[in-house]
mmCIF file as gemmi writes it, N, C-alpha and C atoms, coordinates in Angstrom:
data_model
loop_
_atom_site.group_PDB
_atom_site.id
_atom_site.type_symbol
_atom_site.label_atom_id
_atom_site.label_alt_id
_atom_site.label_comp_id
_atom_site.label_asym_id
_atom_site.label_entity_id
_atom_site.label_seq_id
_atom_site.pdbx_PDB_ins_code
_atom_site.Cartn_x
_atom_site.Cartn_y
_atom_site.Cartn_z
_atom_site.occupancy
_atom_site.B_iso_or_equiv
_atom_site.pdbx_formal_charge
_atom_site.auth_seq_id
_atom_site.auth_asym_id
_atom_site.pdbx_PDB_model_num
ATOM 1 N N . UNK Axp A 1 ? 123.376 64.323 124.116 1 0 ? 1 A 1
ATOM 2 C CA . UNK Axp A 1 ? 122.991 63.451 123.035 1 0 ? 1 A 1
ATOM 3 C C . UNK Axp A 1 ? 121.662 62.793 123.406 1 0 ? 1 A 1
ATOM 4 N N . UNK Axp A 2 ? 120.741 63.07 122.646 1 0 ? 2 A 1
ATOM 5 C CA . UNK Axp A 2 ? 119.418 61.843 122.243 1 0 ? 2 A 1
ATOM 6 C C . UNK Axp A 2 ? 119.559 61.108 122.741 1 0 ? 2 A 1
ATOM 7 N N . UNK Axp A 3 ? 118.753 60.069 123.839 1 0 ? 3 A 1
ATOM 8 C CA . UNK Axp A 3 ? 119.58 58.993 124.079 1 0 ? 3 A 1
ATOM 9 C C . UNK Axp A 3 ? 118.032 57.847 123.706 1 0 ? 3 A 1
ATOM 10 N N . UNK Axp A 4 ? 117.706 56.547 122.941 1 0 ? 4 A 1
ATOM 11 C CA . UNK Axp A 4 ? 116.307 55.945 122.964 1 0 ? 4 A 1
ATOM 12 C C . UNK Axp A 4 ? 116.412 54.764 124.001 1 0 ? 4 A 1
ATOM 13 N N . UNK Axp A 5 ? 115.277 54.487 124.739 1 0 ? 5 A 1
ATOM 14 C CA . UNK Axp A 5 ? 115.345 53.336 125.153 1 0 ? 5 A 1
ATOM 15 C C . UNK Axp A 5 ? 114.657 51.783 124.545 1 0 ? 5 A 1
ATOM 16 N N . UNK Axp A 6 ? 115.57 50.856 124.237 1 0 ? 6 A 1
ATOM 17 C CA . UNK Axp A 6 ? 114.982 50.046 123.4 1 0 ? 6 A 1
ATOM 18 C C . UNK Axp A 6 ? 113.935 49.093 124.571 1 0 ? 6 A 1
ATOM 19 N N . UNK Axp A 7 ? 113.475 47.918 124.32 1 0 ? 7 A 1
ATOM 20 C CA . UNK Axp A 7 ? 112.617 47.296 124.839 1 0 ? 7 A 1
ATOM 21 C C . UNK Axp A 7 ? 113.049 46.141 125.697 1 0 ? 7 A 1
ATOM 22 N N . UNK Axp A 8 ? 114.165 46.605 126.104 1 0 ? 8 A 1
ATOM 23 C CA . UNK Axp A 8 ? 115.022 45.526 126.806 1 0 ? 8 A 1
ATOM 24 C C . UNK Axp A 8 ? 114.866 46.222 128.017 1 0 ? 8 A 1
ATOM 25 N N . UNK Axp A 9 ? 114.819 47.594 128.588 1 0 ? 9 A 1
ATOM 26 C CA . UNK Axp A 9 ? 115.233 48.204 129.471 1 0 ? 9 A 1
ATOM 27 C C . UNK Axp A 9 ? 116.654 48.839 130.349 1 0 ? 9 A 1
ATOM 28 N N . UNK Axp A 10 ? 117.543 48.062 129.954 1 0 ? 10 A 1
ATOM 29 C CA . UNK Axp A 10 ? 118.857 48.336 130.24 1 0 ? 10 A 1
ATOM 30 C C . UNK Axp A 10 ? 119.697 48.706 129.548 1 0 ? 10 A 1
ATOM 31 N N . UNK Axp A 11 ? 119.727 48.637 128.272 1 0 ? 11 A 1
ATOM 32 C CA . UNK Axp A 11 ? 120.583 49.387 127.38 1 0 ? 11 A 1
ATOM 33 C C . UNK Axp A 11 ? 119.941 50.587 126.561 1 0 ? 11 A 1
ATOM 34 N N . UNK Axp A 12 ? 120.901 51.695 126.646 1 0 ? 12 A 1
ATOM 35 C CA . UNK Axp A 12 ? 120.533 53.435 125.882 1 0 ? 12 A 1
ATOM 36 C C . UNK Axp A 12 ? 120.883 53.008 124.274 1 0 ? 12 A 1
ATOM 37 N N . UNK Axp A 13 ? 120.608 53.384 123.227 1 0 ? 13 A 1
ATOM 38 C CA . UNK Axp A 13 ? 121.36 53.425 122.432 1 0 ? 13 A 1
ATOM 39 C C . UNK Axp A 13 ? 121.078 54.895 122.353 1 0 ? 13 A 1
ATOM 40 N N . UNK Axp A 14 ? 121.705 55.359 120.929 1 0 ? 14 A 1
ATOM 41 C CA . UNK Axp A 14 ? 122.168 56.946 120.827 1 0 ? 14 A 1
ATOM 42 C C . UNK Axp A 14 ? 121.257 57.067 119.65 1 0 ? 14 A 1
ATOM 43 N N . UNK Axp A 15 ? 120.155 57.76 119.026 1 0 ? 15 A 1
ATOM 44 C CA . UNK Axp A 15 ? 119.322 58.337 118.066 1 0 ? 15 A 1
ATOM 45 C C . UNK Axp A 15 ? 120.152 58.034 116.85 1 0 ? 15 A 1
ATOM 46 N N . UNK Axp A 16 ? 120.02 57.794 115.274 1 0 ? 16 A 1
ATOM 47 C CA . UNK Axp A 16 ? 120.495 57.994 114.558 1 0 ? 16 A 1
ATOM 48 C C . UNK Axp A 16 ? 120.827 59.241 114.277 1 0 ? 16 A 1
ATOM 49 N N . UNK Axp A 17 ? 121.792 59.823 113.359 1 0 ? 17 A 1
ATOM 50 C CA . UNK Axp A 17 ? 121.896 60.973 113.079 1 0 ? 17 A 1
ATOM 51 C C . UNK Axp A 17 ? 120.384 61.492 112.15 1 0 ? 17 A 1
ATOM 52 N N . UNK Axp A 18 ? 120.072 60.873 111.521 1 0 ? 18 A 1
ATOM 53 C CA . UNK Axp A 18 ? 119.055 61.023 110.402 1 0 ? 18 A 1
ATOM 54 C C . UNK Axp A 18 ? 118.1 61.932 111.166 1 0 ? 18 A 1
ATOM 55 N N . UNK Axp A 19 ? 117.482 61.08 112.449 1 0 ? 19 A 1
ATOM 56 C CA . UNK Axp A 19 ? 116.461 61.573 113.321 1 0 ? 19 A 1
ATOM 57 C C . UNK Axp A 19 ? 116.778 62.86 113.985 1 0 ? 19 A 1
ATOM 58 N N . UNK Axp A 20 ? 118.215 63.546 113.9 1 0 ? 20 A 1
ATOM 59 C CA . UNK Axp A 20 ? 118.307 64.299 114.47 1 0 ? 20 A 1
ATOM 60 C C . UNK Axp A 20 ? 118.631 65.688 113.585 1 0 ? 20 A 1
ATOM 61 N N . UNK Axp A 21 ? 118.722 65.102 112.396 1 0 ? 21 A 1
ATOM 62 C CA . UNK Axp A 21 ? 119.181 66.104 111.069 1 0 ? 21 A 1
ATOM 63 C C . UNK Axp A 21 ? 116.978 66.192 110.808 1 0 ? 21 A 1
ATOM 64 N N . UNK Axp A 22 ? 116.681 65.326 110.821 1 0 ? 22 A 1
ATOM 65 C CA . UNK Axp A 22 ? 114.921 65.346 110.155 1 0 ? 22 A 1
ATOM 66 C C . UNK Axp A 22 ? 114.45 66.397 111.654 1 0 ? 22 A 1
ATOM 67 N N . UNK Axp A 23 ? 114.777 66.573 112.624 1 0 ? 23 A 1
ATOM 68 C CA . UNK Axp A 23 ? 113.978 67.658 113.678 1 0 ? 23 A 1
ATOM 69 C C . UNK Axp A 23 ? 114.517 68.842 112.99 1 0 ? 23 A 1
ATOM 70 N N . UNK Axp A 24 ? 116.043 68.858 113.039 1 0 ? 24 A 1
ATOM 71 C CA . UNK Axp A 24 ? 116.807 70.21 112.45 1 0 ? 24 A 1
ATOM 72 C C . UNK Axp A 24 ? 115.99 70.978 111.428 1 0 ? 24 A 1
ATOM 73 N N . UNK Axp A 25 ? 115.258 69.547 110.637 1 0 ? 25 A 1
ATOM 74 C CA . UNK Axp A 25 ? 115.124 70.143 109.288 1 0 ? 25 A 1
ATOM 75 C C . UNK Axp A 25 ? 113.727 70.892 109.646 1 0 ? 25 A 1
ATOM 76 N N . UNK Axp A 26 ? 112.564 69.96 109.925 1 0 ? 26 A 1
ATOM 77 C CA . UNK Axp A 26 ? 111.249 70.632 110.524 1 0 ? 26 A 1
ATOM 78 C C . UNK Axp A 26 ? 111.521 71.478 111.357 1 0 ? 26 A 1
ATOM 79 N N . UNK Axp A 27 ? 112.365 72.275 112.549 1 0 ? 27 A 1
ATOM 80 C CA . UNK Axp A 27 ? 112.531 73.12 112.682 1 0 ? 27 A 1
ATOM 81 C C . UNK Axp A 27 ? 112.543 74.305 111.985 1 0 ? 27 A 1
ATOM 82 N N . UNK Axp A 28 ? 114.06 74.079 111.07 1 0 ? 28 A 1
ATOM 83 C CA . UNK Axp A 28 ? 114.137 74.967 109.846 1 0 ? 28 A 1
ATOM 84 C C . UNK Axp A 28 ? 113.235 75.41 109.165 1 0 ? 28 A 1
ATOM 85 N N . UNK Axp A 29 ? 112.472 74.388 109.028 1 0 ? 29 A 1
ATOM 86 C CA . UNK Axp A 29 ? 111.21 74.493 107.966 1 0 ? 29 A 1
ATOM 87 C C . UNK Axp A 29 ? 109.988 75.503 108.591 1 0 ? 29 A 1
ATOM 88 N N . UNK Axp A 30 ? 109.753 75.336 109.766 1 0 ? 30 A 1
ATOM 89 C CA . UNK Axp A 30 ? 109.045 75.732 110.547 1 0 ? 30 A 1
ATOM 90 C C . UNK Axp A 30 ? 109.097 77.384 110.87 1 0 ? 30 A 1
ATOM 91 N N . UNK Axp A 31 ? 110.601 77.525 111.166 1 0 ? 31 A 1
ATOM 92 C CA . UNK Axp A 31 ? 111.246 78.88 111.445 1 0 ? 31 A 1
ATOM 93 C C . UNK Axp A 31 ? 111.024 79.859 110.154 1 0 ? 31 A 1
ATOM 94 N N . UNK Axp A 32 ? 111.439 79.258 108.58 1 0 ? 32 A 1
ATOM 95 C CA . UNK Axp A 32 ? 111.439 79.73 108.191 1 0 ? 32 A 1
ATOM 96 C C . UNK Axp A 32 ? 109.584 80.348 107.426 1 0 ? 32 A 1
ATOM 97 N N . UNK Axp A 33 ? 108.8 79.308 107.714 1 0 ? 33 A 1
ATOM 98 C CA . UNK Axp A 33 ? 107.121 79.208 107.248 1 0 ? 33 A 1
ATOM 99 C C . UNK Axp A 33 ? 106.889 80.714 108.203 1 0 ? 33 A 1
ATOM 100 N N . UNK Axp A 34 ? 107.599 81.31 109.804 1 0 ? 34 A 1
ATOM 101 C CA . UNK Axp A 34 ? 107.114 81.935 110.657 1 0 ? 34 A 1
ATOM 102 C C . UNK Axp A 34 ? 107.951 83.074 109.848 1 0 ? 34 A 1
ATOM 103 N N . UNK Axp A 35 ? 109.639 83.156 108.898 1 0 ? 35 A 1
ATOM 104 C CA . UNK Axp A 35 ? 109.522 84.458 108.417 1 0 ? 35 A 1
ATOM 105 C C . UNK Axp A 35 ? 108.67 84.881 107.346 1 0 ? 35 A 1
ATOM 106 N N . UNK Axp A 36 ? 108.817 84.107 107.156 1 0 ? 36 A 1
ATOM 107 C CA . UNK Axp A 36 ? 107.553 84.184 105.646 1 0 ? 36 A 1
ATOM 108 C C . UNK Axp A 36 ? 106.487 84.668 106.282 1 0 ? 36 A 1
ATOM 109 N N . UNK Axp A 37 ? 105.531 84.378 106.916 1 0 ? 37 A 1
ATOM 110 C CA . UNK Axp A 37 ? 104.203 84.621 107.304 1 0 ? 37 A 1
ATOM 111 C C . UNK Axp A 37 ? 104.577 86.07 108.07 1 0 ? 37 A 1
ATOM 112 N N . UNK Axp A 38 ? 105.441 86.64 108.453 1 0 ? 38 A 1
ATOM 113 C CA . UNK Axp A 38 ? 105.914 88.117 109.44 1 0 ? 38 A 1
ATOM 114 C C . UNK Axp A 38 ? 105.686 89.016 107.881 1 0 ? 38 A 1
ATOM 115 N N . UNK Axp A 39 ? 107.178 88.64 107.045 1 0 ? 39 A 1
ATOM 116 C CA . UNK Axp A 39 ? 107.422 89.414 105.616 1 0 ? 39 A 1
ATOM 117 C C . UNK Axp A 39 ? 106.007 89.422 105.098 1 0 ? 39 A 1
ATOM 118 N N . UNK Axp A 40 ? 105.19 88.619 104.4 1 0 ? 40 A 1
ATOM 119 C CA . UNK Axp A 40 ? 103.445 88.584 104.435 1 0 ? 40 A 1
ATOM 120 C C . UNK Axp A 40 ? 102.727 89.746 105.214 1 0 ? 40 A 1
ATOM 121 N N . UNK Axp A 41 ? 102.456 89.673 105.82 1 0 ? 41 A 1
ATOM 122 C CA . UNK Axp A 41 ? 102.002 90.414 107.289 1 0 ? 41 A 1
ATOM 123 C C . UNK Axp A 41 ? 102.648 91.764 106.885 1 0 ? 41 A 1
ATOM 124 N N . UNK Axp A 42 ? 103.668 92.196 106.797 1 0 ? 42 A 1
ATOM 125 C CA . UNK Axp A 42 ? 104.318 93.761 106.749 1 0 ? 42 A 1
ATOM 126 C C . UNK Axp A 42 ? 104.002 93.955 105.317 1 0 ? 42 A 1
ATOM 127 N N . UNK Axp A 43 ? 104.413 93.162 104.664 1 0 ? 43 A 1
ATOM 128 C CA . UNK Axp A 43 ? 104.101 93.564 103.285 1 0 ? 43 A 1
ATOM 129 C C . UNK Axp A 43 ? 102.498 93.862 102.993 1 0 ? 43 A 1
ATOM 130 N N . UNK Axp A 44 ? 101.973 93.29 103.602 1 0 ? 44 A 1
ATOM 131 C CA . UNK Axp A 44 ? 100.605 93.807 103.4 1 0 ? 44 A 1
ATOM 132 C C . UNK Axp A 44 ? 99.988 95.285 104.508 1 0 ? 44 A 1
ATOM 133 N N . UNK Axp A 45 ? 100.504 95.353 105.344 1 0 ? 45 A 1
ATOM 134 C CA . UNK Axp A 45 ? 100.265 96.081 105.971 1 0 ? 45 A 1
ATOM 135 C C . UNK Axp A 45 ? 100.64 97.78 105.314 1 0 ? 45 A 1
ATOM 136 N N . UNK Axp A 46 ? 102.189 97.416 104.651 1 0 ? 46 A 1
ATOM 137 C CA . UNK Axp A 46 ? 102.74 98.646 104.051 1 0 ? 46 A 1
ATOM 138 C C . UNK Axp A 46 ? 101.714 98.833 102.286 1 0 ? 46 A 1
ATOM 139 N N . UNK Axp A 47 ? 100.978 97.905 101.997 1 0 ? 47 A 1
ATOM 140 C CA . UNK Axp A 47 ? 100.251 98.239 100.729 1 0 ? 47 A 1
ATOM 141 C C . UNK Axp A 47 ? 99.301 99.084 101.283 1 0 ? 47 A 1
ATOM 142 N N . UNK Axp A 48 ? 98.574 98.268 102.467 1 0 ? 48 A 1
ATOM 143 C CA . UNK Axp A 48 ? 97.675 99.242 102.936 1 0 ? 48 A 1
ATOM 144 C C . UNK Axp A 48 ? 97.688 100.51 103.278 1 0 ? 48 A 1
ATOM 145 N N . UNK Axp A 49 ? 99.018 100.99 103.981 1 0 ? 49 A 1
ATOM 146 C CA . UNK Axp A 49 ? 99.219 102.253 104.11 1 0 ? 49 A 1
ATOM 147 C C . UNK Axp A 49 ? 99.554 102.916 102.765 1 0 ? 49 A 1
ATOM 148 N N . UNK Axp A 50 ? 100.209 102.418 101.399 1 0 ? 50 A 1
ATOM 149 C CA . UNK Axp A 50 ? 100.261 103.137 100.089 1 0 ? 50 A 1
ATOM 150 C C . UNK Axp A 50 ? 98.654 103.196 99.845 1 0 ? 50 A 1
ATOM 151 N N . UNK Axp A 51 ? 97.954 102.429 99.842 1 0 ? 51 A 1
ATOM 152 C CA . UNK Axp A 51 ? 96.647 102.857 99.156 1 0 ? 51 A 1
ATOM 153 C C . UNK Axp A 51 ? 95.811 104.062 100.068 1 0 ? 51 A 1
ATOM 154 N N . UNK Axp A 52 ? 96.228 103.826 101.092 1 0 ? 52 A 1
ATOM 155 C CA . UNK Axp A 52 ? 95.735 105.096 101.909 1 0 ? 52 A 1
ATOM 156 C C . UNK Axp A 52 ? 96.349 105.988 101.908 1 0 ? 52 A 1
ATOM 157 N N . UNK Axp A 53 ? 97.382 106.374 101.254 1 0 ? 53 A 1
ATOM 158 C CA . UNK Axp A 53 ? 97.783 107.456 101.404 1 0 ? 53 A 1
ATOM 159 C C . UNK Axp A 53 ? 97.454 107.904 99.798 1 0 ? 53 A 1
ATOM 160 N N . UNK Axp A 54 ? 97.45 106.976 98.959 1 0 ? 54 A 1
ATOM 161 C CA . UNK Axp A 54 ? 96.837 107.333 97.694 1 0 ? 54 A 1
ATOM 162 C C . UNK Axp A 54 ? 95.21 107.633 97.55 1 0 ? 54 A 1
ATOM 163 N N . UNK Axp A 55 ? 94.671 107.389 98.412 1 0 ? 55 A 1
ATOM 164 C CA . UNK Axp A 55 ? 93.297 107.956 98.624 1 0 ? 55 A 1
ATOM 165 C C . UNK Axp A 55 ? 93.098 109.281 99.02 1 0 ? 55 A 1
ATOM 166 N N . UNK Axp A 56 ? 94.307 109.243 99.844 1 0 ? 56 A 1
ATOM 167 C CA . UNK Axp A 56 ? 93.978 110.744 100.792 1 0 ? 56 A 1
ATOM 168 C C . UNK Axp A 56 ? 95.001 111.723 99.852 1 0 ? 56 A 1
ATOM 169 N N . UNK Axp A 57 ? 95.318 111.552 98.746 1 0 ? 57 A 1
ATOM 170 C CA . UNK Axp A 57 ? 96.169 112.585 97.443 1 0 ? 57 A 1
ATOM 171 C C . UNK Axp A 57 ? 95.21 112.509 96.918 1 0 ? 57 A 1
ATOM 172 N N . UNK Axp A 58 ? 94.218 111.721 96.361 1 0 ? 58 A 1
ATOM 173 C CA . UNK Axp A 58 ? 93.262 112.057 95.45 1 0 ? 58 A 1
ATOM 174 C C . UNK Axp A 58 ? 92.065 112.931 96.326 1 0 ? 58 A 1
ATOM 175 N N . UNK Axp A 59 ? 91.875 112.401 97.109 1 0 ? 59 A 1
ATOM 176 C CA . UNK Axp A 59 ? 90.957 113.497 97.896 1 0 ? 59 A 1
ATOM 177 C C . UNK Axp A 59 ? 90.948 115.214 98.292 1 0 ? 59 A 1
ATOM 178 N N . UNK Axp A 60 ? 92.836 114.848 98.18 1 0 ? 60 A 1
ATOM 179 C CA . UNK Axp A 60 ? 93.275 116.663 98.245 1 0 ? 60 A 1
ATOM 180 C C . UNK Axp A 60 ? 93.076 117.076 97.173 1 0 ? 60 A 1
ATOM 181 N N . UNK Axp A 61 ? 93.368 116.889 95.912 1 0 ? 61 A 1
ATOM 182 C CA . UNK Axp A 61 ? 93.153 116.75 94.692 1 0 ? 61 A 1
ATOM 183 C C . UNK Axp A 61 ? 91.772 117.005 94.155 1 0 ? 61 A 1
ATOM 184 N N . UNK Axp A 62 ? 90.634 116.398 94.656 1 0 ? 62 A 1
ATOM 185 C CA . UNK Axp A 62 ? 89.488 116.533 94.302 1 0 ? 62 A 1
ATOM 186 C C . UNK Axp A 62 ? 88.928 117.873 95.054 1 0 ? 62 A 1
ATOM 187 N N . UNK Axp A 63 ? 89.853 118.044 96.163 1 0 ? 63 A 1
ATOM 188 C CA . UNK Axp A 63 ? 89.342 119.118 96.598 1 0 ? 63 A 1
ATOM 189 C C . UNK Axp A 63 ? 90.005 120.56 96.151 1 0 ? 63 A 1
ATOM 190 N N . UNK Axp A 64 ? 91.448 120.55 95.94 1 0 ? 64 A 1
ATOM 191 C CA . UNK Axp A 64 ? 91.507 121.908 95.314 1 0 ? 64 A 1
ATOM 192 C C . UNK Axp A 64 ? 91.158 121.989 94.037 1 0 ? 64 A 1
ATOM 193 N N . UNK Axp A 65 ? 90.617 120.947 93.597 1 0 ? 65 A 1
ATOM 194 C CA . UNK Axp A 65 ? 90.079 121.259 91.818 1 0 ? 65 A 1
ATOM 195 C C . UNK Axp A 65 ? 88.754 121.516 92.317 1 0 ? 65 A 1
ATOM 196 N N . UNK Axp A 66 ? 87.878 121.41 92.943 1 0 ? 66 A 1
ATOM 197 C CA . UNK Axp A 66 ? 86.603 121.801 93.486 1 0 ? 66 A 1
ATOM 198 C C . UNK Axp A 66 ? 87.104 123.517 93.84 1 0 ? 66 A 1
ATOM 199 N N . UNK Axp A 67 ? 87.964 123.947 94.777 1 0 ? 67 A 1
ATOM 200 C CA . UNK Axp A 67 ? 88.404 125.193 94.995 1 0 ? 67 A 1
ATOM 201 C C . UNK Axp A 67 ? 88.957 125.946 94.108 1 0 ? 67 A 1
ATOM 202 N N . UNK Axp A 68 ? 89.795 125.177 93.292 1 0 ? 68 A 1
ATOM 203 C CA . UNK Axp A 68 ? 89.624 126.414 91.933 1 0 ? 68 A 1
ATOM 204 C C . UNK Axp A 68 ? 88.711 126.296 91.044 1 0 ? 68 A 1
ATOM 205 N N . UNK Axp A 69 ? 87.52 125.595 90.968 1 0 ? 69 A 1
ATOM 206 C CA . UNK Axp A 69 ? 86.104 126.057 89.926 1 0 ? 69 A 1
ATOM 207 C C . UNK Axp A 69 ? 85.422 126.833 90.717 1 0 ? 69 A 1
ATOM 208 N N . UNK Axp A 70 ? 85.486 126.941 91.93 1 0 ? 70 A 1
ATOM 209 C CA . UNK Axp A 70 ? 84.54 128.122 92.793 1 0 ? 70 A 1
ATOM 210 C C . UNK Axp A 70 ? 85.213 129.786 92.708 1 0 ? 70 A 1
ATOM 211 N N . UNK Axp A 71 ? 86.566 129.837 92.372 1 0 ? 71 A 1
ATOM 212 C CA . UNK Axp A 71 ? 87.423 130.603 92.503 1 0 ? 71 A 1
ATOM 213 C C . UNK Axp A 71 ? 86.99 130.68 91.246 1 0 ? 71 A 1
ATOM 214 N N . UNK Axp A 72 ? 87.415 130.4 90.414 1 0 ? 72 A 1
ATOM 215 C CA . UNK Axp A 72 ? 86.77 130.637 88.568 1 0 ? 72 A 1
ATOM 216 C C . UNK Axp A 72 ? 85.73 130.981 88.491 1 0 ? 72 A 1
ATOM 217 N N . UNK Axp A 73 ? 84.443 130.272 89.397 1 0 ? 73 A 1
ATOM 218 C CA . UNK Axp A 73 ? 82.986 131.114 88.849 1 0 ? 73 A 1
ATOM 219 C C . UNK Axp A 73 ? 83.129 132.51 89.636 1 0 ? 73 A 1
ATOM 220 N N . UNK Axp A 74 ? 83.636 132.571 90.31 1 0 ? 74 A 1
ATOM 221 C CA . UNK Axp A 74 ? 83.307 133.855 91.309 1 0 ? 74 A 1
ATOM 222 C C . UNK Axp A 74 ? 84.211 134.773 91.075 1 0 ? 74 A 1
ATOM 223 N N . UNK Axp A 75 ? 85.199 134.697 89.554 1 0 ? 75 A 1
ATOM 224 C CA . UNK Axp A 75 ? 86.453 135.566 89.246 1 0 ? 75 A 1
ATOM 225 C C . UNK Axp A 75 ? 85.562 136.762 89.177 1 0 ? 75 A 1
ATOM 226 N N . UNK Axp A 76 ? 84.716 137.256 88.573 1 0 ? 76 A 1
ATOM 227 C CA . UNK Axp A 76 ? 84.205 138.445 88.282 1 0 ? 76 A 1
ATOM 228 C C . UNK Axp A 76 ? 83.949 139.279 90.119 1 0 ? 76 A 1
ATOM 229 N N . UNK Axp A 77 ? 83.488 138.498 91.008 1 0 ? 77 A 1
ATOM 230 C CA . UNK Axp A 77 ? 83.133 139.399 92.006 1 0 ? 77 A 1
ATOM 231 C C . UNK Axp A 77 ? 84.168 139.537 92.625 1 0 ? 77 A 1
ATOM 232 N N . UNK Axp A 78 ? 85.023 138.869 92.657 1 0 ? 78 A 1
ATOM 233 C CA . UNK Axp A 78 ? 86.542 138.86 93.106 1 0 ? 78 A 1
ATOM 234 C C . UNK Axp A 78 ? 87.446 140.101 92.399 1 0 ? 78 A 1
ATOM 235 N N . UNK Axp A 79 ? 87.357 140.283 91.627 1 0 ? 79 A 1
ATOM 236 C CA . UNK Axp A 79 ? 87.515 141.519 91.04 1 0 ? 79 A 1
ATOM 237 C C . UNK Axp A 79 ? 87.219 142.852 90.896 1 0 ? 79 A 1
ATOM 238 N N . UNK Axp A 80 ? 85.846 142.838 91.116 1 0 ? 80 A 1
ATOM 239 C CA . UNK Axp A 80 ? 85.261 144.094 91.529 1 0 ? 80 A 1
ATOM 240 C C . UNK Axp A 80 ? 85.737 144.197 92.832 1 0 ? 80 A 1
């Protein structure tokens, strides 16, 4: 238990409960500000990896549509 010393020097008294429910609480408060800021943090991290991976589909994309218009102009020699 908490124990305060008043200004007498010889007698302990014992913390109110209040003071010891108000640390609990800033704790709590505290603990929970640090999941929040983790969940933040991943959640952004995992957008970043969707947009990069949505970059790198459009890029495949841009590239076999580039490979089949070269394949299309060149159908005739491809044939012979």
């Amino acid at each position: 238990m908490n124990q305060r010393k008043p200004k007498n020097n010889n007698v302990y008294t014992s913390l109110p409960a209040n003071d010891n429910e108000d640390f609990l609480e800033l704790e709590n408060q505290q603990t929970t500000m640090q999941i929040n800021q983790n969940k933040n943090l991943y959640y952004q991290e995992r957008s970043n990896a969707v947009q990069y991976v949505e970059r790198m589909m459009n890029d495949l994309a841009t590239m076999f549509s580039r490979i089949s218009q070269i394949a299309y102009e060149q159908r005739s020699m491809i044939e012979k």
